[in-house]
C-alpha positions in Angstrom: 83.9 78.0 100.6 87.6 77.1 100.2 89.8 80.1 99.0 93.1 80.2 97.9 95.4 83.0 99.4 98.3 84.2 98.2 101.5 84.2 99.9 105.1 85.1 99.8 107.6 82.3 100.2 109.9 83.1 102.9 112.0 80.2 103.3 112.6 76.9 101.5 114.1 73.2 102.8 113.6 69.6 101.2 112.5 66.9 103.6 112.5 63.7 102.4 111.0 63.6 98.8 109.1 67.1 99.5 110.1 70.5 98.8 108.3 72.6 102.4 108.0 76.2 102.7 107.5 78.7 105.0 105.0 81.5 103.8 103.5 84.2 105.0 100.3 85.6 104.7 99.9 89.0 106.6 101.3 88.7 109.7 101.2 85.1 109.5 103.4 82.2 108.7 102.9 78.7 108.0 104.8 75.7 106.7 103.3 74.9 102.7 104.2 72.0 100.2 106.2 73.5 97.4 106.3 70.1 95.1 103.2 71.4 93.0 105.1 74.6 91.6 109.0 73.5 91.2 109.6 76.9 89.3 108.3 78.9 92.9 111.6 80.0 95.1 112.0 82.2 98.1 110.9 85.7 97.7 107.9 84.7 94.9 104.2 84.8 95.4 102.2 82.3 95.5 98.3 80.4 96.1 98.2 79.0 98.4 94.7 76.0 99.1 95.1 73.2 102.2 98.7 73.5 102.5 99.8 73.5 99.1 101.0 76.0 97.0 99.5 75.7 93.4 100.4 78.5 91.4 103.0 81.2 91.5 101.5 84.4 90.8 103.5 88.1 90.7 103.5 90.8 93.6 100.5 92.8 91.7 98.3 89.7 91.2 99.0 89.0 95.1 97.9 92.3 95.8 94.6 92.4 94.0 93.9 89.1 95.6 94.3 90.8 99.1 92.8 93.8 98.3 89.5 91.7 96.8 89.8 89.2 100.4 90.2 91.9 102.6 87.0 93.9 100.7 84.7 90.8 101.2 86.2 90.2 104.5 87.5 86.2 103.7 91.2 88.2 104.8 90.3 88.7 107.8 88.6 85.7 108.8 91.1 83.7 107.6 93.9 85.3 109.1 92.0 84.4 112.2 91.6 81.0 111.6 94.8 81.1 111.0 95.8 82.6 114.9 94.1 79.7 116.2 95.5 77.2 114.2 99.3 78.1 115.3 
């Protein structure tokens, strides 16, 4: 199953025609395209699916989505997946 996680925007720089982002999840970091929510700067929230950020969502939304990951145990795994993947 795919999941989307949200994310806080930490940094912001267009290259070429894209808007890139770094974002962090956790502990985590990791470069996301931006283009898909223009209204999304640094410091928001938001969901994050296969490098893309799709939605901006606020800091309590963010939360509940954690709080719901890390119950089921997706937060974990992904933040795994994620160790490897850096």
């Amino acid at each position: 199953m795919c999941l989307a996680i949200p994310g806080r925007i930490t940094e912001e720089e267009v290259l070429g025609n894209n808007r890139i982002g770094k974002v962090r999840f956790g502990g985590a970091s990791r470069s996301v395209f931006l283009d898909l929510v223009p209204e999304a700067h640094t410091g928001d929230f938001v969901l994050v699916h296969v490098g893309f950020a799709i939605s901006k969502v606020d800091e309590e939304e963010a939360e509940r989505a954690y709080k719901m990951l890390e119950k089921t145990g997706q937060l974990t795994d992904e933040l795994q997946l994620e160790q490897w993947s850096q």
